[in-house]
Structure formats: C-alpha cells, structure tokens
N, C-alpha and C positions, 0 to 999 in steps of 0.2 A: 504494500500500500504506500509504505512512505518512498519507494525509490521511482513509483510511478506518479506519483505527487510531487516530487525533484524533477521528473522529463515533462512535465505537464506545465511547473511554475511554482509550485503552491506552496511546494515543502523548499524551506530555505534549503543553497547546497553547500553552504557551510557547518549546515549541522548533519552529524554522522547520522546516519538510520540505525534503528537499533532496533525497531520493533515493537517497544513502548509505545503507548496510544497515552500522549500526554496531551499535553494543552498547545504545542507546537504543532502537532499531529491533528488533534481535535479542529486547530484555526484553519488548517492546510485542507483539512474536508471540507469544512465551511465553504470555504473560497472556494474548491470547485466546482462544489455545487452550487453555489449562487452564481459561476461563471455558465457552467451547462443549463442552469434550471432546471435540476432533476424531480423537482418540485416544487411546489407552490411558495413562492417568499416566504411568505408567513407560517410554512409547517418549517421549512427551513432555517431563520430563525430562532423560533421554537427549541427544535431539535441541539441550535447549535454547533454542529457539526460533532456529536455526541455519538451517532450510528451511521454507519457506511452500509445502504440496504443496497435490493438487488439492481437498484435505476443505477447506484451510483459507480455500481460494479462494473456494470454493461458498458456505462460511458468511460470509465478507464480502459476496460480491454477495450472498445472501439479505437479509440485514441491507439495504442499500441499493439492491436493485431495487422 
C-alpha cells in the first residue's frame, strides 16, 4: 500500500515504508482518494483515510497494472 502511495504521490518518498498504517499512511489514503473520488467527499472525510476498501484497491492496481 504505502510503496504504491510513493508511485502515485501521496506517501512522502522520504519516509521508509514499513508497513505500519500510521497517521502518514492514514493522510497518504486520504489524499488519494479524495484525488480518485472513490467516494462521496463526505463519506471520505468521515472515514479519514482510516480504511483502504475494495474502490480504493481497484484504483491503485488500475494505476499500476
């Protein structure tokens, strides 16, 4: 997730990936789904970038298949 979130933009590529789902990681969903719209602003929002479901999956492999 986070080394496809560094070819995307979203995950700084200063910071090592490691795997950890912190608050760099949580920002770094955020952002690309508010960039994709993998739904509604306001569930987005909400959400935070707290859960990575199956829209937001689809749009990273799209991106990198």
């Amino acid at each position: 997730l986070q080394k496809g979130l560094q070819l995307s933009g979203e995950f700084p590529k200063t910071v090592p990936t490691s795997g950890y789902y912190g608050d760099i990681t949580r920002r770094a969903v955020l952002a690309f789904q508010i960039k994709y719209m993998v739904a509604p602003l306001a569930e987005l929002i909400t959400l935070q970038g707290k859960t990575v479901g199956p829209k937001t999956r689809a749009q990273l492999n799209s991106l990198f298949n």
